[in-house]
Backbone of each chain as ProteinMPNN parsed JSONL, in Angstrom:
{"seq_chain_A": "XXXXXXXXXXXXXXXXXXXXXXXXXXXXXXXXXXXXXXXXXXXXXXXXXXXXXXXXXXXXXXXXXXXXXXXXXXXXXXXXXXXXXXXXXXXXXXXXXXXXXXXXXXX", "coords_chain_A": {"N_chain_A": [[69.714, -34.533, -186.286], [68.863, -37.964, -185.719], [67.256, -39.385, -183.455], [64.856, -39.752, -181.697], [62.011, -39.64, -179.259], [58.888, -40.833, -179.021], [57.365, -40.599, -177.217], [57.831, -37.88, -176.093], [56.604, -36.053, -177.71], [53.922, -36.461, -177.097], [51.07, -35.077, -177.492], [47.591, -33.49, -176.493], [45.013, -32.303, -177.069], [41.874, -30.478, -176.409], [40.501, -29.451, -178.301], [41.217, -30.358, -180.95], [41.955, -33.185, -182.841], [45.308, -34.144, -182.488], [48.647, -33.469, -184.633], [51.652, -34.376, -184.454], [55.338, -33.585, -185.636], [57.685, -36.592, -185.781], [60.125, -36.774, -187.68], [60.926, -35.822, -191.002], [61.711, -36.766, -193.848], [63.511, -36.294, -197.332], [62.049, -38.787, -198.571], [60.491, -39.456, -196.681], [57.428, -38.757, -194.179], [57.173, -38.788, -191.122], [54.873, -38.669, -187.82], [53.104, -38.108, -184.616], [49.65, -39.069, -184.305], [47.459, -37.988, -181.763], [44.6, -39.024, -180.314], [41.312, -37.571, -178.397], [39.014, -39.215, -177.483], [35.755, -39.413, -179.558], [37.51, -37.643, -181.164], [38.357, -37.005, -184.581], [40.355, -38.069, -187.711], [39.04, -37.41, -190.632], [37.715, -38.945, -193.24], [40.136, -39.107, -196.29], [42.186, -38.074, -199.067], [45.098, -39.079, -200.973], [47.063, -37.926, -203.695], [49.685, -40.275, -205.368], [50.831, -41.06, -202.607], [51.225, -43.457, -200.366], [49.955, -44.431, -197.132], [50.807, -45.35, -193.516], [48.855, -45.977, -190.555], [49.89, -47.021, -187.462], [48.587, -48.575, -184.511], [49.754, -47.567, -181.496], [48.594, -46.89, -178.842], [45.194, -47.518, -177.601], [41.862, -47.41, -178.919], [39.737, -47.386, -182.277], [38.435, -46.42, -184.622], [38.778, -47.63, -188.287], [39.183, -46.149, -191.576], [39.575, -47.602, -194.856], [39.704, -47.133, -198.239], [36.67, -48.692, -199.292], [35.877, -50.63, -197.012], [35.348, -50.689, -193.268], [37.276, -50.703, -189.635], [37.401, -51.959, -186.833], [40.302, -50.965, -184.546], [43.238, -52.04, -182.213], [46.044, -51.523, -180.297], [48.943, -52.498, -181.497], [48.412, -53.162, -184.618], [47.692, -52.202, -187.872], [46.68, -49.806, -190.601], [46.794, -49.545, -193.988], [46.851, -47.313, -196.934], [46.956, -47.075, -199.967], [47.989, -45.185, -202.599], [46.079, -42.726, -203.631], [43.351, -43.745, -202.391], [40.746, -43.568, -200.181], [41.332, -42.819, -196.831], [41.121, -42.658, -193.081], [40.37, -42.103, -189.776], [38.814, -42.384, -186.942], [38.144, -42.06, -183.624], [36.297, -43.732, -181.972], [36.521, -44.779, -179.312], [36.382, -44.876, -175.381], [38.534, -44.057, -174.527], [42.264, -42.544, -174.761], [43.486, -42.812, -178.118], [46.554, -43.588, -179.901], [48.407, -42.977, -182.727], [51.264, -44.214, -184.518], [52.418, -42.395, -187.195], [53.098, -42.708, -191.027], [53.668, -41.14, -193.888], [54.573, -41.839, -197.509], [55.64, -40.972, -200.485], [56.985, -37.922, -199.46], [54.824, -35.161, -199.215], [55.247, -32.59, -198.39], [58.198, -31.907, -199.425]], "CA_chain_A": [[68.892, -35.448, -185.49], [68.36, -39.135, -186.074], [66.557, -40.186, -182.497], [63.872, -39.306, -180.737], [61.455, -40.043, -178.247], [57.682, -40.437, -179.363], [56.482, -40.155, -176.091], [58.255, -37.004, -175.347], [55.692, -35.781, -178.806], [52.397, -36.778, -177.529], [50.223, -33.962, -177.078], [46.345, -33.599, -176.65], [43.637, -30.911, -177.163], [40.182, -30.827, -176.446], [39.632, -28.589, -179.473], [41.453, -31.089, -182.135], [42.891, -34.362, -182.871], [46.657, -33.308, -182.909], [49.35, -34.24, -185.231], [53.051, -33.919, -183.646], [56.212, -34.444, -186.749], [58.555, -36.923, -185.392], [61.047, -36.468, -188.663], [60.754, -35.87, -192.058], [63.202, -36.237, -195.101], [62.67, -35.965, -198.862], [61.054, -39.258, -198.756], [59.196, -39.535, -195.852], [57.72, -37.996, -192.673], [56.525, -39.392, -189.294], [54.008, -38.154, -187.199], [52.419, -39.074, -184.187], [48.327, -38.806, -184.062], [46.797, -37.91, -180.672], [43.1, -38.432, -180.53], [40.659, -37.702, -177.581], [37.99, -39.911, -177.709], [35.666, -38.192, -180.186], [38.105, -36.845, -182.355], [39.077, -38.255, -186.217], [40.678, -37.54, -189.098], [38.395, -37.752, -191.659], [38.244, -39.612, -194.791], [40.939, -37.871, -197.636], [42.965, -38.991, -200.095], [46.195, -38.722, -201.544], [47.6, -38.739, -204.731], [50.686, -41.117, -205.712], [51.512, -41.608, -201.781], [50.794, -44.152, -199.457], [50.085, -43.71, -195.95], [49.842, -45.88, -192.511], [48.312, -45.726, -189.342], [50.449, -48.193, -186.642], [48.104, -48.208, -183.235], [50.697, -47.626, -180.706], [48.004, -47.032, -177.576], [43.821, -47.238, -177.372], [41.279, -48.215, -179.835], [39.253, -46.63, -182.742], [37.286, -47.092, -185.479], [39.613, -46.82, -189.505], [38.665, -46.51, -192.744], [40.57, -47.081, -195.502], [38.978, -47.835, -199.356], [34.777, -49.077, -198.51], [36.263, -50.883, -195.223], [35.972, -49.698, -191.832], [37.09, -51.781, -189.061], [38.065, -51.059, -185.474], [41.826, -51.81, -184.33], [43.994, -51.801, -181.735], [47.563, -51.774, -180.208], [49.532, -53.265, -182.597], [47.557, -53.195, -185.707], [48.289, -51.312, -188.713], [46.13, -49.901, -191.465], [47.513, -48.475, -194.775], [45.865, -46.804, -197.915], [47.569, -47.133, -201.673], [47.714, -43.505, -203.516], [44.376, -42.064, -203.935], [42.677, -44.775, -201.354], [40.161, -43.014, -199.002], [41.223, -43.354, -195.488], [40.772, -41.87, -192.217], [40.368, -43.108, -188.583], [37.855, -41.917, -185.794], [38.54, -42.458, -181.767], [35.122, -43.732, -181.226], [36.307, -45.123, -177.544], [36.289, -44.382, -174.376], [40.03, -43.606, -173.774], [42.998, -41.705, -176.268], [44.225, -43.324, -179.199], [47.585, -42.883, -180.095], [49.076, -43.687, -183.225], [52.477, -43.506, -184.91], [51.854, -42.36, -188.881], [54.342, -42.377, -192.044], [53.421, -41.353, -195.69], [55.714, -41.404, -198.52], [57.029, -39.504, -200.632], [56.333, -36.816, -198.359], [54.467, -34.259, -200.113], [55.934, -30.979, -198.019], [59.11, -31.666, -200.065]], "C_chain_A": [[68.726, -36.775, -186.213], [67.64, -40.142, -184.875], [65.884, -39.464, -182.105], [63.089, -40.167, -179.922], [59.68, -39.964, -178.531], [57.115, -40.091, -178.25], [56.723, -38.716, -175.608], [57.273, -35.814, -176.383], [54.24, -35.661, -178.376], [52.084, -35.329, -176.88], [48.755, -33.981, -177.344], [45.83, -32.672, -176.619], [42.451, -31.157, -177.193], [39.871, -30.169, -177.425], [39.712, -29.588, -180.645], [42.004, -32.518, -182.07], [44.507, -33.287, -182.881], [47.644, -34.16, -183.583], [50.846, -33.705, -184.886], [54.331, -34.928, -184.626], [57.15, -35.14, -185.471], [59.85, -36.624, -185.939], [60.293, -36.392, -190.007], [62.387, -35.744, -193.264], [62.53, -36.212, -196.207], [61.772, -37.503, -199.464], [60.34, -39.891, -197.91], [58.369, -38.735, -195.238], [57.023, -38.754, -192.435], [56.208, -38.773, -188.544], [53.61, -38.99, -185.931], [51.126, -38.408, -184.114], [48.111, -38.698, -182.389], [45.58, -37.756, -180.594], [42.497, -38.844, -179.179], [39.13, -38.575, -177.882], [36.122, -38.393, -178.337], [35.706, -37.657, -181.522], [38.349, -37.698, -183.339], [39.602, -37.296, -187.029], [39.759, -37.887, -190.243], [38.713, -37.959, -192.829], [38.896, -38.452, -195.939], [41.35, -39.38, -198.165], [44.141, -38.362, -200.278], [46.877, -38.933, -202.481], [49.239, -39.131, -205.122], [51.401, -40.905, -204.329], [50.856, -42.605, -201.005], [51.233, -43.859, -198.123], [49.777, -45.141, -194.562], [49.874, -45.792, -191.524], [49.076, -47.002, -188.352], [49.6, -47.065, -185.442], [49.323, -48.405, -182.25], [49.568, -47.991, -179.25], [46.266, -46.831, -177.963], [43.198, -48.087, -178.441], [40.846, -47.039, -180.941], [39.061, -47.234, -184.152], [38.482, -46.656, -186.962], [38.827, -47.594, -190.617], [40.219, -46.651, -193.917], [39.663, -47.916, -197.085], [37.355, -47.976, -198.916], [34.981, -50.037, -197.153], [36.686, -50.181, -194.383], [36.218, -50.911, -190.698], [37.416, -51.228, -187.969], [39.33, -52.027, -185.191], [42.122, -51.166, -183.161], [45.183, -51.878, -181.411], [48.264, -52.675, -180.795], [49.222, -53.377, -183.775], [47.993, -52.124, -186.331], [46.855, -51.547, -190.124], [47.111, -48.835, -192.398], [46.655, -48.396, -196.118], [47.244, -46.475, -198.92], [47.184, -45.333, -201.809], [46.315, -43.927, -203.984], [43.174, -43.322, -203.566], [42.25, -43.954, -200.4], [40.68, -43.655, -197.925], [40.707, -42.247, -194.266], [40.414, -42.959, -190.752], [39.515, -41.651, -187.721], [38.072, -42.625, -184.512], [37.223, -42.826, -181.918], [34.892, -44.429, -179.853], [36.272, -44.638, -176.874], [37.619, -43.602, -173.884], [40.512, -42.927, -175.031], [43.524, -42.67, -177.113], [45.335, -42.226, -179.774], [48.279, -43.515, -181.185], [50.561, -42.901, -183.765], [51.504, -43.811, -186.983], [52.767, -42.226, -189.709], [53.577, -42.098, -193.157], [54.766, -40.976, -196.165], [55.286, -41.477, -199.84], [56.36, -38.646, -199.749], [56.342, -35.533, -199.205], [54.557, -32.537, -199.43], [57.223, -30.941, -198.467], [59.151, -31.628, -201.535]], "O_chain_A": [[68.426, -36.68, -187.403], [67.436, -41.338, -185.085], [66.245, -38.287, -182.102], [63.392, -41.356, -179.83], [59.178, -38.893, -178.191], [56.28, -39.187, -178.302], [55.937, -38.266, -174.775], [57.171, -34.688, -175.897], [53.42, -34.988, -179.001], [52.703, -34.694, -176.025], [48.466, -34.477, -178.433], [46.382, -31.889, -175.845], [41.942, -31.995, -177.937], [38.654, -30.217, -177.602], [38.712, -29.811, -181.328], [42.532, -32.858, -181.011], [44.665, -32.106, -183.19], [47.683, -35.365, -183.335], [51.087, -32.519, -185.111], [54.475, -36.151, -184.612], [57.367, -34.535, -184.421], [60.748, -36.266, -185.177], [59.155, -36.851, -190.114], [63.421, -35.087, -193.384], [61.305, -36.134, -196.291], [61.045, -37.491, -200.457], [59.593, -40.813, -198.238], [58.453, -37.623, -195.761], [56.292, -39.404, -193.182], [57.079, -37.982, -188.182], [53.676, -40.219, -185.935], [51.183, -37.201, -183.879], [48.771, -39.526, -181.762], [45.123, -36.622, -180.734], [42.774, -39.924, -178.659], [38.317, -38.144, -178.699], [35.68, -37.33, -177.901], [34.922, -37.364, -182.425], [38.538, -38.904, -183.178], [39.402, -36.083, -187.073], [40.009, -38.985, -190.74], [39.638, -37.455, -193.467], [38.414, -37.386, -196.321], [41.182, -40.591, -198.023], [44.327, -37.224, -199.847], [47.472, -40.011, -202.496], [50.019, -38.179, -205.153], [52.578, -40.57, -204.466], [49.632, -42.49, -201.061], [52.288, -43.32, -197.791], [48.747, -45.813, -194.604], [50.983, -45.47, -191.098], [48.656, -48.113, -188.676], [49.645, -45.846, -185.28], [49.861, -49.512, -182.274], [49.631, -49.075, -178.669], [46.058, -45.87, -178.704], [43.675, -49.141, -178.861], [41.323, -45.913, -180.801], [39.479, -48.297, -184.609], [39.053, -45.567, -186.889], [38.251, -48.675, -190.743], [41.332, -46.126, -193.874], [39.126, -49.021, -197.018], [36.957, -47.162, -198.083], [34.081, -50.051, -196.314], [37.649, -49.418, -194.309], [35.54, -51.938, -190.752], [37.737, -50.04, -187.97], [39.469, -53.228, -185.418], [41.628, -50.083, -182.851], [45.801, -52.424, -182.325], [48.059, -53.837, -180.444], [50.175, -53.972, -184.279], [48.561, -51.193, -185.76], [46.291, -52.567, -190.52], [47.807, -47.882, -192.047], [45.852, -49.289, -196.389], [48.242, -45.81, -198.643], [46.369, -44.599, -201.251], [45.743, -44.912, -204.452], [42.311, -43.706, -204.355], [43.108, -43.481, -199.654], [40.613, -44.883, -197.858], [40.051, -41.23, -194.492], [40.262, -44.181, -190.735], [39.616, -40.434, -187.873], [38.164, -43.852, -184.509], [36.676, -41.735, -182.079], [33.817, -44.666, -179.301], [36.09, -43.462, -177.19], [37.664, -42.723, -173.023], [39.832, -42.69, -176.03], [44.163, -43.519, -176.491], [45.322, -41.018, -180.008], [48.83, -44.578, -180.9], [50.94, -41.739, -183.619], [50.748, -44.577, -187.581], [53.617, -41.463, -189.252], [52.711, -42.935, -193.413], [55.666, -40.276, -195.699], [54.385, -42.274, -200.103], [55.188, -38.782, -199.4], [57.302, -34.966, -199.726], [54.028, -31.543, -199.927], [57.788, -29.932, -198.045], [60.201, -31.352, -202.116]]}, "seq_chain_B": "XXXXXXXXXXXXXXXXXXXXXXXXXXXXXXXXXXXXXXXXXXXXXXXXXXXXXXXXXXXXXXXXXXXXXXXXXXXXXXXXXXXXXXXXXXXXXXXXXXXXXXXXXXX", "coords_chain_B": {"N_chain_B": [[44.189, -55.9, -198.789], [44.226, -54.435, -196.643], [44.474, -54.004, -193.517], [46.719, -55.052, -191.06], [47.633, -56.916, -188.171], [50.006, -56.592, -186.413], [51.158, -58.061, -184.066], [50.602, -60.674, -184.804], [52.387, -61.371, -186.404], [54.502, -61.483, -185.325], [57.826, -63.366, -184.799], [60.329, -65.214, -183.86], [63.522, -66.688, -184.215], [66.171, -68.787, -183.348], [68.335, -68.922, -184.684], [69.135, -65.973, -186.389], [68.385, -62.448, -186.237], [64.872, -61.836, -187.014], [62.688, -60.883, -190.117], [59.645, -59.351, -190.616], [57.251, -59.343, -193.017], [54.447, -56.492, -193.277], [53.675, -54.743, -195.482], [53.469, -53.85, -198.567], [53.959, -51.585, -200.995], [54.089, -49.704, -203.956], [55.28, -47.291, -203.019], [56.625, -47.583, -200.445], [57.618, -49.856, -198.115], [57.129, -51.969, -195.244], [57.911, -53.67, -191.996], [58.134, -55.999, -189.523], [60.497, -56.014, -187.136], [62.405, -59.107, -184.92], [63.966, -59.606, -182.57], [65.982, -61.484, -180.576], [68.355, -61.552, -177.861], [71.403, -60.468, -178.239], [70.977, -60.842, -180.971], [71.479, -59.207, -184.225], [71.657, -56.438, -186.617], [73.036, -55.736, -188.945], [75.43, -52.71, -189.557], [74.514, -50.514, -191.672], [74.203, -49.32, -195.151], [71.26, -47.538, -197.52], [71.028, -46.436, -200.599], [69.556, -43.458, -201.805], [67.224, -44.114, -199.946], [64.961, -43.661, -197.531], [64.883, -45.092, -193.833], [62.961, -46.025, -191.183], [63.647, -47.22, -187.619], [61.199, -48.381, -185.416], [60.806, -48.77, -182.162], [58.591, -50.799, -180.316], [58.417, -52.986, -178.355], [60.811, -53.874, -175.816], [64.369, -52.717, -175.624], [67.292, -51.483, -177.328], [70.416, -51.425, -179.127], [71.221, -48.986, -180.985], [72.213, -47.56, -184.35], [73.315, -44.741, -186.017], [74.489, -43.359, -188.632], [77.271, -41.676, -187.229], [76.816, -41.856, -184.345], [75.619, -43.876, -182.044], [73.253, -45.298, -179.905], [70.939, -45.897, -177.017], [68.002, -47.535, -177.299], [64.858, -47.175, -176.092], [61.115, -48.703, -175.426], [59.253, -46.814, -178.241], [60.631, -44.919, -179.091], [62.302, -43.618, -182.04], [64.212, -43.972, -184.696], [66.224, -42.959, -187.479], [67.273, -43.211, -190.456], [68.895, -41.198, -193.639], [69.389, -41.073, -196.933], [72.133, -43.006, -197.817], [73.252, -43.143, -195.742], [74.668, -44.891, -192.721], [72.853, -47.49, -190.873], [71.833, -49.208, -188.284], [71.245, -51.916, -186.102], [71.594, -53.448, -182.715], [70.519, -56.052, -180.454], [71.519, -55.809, -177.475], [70.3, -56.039, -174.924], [68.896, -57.811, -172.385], [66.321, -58.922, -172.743], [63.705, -59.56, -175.554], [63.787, -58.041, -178.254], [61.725, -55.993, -180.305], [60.572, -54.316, -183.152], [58.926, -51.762, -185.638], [59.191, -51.386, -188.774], [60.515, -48.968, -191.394], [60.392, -48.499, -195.056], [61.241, -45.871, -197.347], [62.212, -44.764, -201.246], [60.033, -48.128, -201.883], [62.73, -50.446, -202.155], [61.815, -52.904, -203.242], [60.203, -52.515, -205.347]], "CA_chain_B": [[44.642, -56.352, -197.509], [44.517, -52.623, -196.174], [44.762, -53.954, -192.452], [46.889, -56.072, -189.999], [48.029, -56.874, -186.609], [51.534, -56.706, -186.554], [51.615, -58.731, -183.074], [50.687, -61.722, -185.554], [53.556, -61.67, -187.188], [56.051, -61.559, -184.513], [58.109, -64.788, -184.878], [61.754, -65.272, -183.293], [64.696, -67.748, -183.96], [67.677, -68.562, -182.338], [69.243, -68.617, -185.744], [69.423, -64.941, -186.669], [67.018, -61.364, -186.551], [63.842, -62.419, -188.014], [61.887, -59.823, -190.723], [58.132, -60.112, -191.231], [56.522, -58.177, -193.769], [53.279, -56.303, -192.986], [52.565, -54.572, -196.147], [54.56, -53.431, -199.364], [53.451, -50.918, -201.731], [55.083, -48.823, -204.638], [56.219, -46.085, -202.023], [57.329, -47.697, -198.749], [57.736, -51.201, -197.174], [57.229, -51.688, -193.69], [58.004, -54.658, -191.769], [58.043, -56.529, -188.113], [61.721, -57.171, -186.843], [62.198, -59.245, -183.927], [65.6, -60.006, -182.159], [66.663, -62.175, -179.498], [69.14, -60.884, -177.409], [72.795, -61.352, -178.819], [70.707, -60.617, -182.414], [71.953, -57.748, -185.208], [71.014, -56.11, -188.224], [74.604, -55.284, -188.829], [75.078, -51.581, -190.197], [75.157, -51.157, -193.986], [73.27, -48.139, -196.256], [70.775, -47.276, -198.663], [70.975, -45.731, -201.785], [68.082, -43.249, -201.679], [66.088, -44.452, -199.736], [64.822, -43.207, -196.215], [64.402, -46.178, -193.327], [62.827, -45.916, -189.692], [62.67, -48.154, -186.392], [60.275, -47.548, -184.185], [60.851, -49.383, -180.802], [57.839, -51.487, -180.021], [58.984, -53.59, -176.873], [62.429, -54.504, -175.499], [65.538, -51.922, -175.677], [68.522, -52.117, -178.377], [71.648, -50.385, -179.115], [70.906, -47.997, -182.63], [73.506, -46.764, -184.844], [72.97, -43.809, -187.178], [75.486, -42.723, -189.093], [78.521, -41.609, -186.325], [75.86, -41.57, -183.321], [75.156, -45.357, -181.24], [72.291, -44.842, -178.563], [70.025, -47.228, -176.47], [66.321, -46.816, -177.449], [63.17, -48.045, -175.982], [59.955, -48.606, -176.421], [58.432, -45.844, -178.367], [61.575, -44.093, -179.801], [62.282, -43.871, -183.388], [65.397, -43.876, -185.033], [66.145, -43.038, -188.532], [68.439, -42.737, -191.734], [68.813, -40.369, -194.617], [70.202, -41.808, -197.725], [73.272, -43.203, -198.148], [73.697, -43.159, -194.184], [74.669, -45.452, -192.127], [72.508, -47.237, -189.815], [71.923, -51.099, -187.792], [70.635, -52.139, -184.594], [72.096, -54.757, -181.931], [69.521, -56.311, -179.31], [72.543, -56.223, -176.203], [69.54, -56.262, -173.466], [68.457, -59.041, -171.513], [65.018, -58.853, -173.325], [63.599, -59.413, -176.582], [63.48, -56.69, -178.859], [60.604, -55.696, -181.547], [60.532, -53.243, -183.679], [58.593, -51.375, -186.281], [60.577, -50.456, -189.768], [59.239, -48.529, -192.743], [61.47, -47.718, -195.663], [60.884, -45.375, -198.65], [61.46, -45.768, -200.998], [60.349, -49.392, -201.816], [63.488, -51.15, -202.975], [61.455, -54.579, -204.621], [59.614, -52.28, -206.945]], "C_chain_B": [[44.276, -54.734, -197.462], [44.93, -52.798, -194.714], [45.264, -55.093, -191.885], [47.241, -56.264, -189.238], [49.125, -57.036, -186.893], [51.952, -57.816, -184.986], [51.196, -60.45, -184.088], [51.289, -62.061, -186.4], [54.631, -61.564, -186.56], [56.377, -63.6, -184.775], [59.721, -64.762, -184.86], [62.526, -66.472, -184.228], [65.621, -67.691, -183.707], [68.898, -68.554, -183.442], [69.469, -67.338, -185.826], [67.971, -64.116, -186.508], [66.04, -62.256, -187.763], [63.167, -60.838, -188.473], [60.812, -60.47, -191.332], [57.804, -59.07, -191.738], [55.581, -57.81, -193.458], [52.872, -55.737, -194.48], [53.824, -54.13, -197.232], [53.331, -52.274, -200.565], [54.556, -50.227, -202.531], [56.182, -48.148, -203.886], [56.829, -46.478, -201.069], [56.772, -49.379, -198.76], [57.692, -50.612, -195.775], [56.627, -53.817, -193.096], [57.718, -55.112, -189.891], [59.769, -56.813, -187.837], [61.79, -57.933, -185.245], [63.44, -60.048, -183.78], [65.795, -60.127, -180.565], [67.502, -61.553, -179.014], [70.222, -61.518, -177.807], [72.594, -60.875, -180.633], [71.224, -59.476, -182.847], [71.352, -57.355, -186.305], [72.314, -54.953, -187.96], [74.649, -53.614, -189.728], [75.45, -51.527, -191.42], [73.775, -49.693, -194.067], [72.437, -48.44, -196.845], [70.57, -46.228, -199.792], [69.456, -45.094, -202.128], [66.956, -43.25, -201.387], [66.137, -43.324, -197.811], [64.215, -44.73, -195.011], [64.127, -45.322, -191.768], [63.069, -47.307, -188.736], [62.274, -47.475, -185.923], [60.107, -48.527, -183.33], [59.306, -50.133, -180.265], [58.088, -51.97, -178.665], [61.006, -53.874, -176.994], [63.115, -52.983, -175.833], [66.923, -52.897, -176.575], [69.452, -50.72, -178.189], [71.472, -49.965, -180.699], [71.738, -47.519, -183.035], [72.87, -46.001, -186.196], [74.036, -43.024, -187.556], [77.117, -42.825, -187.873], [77.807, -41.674, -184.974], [75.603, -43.7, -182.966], [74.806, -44.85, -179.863], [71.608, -45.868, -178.265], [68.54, -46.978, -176.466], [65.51, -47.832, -176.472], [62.357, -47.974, -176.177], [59.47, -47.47, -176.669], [59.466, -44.508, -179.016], [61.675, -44.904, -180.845], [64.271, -43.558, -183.628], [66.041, -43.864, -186.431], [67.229, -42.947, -189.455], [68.222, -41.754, -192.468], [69.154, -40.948, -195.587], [71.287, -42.138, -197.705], [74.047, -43.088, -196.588], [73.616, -44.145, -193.279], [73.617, -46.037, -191.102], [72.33, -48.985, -189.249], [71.837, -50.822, -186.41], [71.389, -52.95, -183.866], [71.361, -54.604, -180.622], [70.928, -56.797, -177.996], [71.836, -56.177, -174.854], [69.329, -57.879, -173.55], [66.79, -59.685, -172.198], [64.697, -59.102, -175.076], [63.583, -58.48, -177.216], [62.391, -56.648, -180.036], [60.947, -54.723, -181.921], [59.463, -53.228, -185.242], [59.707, -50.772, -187.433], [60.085, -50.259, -190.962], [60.766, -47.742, -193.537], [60.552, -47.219, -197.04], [62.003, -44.532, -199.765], [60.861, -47.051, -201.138], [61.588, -49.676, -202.688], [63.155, -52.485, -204.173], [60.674, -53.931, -205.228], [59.889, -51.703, -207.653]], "O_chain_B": [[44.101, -54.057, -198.475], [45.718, -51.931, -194.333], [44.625, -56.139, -191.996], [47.649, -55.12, -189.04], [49.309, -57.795, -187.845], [53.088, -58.289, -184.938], [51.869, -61.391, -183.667], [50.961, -62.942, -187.195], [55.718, -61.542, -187.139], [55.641, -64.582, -184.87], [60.324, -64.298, -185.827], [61.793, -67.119, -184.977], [66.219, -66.615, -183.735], [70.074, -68.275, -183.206], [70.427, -67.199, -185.066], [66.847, -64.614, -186.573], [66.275, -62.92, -188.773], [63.069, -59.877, -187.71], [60.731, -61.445, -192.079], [57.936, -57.963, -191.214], [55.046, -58.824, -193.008], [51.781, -56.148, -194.876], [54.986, -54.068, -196.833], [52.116, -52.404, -200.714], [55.698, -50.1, -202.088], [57.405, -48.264, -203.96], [57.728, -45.737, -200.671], [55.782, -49.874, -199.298], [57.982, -49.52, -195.286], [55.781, -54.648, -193.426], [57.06, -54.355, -189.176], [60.268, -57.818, -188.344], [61.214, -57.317, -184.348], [63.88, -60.896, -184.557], [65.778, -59.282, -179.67], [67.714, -60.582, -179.74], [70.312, -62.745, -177.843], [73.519, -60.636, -181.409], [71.486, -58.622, -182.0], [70.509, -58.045, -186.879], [72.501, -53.956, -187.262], [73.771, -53.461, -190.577], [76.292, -52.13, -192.086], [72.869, -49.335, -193.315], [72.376, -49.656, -197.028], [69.873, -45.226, -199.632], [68.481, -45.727, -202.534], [65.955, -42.788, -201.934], [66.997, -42.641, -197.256], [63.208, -45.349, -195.356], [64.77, -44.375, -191.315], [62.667, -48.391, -189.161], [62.542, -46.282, -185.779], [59.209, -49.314, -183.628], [59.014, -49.384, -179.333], [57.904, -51.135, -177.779], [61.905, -53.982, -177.828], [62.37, -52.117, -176.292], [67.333, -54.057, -176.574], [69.37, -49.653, -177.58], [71.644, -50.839, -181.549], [72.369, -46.834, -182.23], [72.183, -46.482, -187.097], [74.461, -42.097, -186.867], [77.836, -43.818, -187.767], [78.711, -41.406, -184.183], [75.459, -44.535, -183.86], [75.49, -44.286, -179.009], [71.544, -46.806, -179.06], [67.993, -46.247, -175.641], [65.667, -49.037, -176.276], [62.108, -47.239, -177.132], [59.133, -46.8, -175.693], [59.057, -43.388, -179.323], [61.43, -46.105, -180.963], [65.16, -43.106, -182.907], [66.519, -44.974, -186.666], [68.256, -42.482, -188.961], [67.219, -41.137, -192.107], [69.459, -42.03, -195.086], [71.869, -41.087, -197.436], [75.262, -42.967, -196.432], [72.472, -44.407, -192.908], [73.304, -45.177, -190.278], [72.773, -49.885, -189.962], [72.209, -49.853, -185.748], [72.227, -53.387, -184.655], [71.387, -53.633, -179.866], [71.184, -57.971, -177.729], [72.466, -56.247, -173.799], [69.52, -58.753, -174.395], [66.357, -60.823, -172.014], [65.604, -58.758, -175.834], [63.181, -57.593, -176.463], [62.428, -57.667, -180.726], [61.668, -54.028, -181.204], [59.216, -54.253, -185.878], [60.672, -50.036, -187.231], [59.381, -51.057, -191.581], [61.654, -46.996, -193.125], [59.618, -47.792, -197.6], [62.681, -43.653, -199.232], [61.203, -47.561, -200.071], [61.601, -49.244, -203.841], [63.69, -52.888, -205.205], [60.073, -54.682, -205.997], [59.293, -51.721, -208.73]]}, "name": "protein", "num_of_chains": 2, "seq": "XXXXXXXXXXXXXXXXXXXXXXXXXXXXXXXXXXXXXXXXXXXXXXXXXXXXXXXXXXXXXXXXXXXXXXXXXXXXXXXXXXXXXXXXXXXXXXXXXXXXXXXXXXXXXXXXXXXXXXXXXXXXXXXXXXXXXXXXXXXXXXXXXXXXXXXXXXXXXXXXXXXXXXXXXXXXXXXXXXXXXXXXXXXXXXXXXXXXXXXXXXXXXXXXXXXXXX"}
């Protein structure tokens, strides 16, 4: 595989945010986020990767380091190794983003 | 910096594909490309590294390795190391894209 289709990925749950791989190799992976208004990922960390959040569709509130800000479509937040982040839907509609970290720490 | 709009960094010319940086870190680059129709990002490798697009607006023609497909918005399209890959905007439309490689080559 080297194409896909993010949209053909999205998936939603009223129980969770959901995270759907697009690809992964030994130094990445790609994800897409699906969040119901609501839902977040809460603040983590990670050590020696960096990670970021591209808003593809909606809005929602991200943290990343002691800033939180709210973004949308088009906007990108990213967090340095061992940089708190995390993002919360706090709108009305779904937020949908596309996500990468690297090195990708399931290899 | 931890956050930025990537629609504020779109910026065309009729000279050649334009690349805007959004953010660079140890692990991964990730940029803005944006190509006129007629534009390329001719195919060529990387040594170790892993690269994505990710289709933003407009439709292009994608080459990965032995594989050339027509994406649009919201498909991804990726490499492995040492694998072939390059775009050509042959629609009628502008093209954007999202592109994240890991991993960084300038550090």
């Amino acid at each position: 595989m080297a194409f896909t289709d993010s949209n053909r990925h999205r998936h939603f749950s009223p129980e969770k945010m959901q995270k759907l791989n697009l690809f992964e190799t030994d130094q990445m992976f790609c994800d897409i986020y699906c969040l119901r208004p609501g839902q977040a990922q809460h603040v983590h960390t990670h050590a020696g990767a960096t990670k970021f959040y591209y808003v593809i569709e909606g809005e929602g509130r991200f943290t990343v380091g002691d800033r939180r800000v709210r973004l949308g479509a088009g906007a990108v937040a990213w967090s340095e190794p061992d940089e708190p982040h995390g993002v919360a839907n706090d709108s009305d509609g779904d937020l949908v983003l596309l996500v990468a970290m690297a090195p990708n720490p399931n290899r």
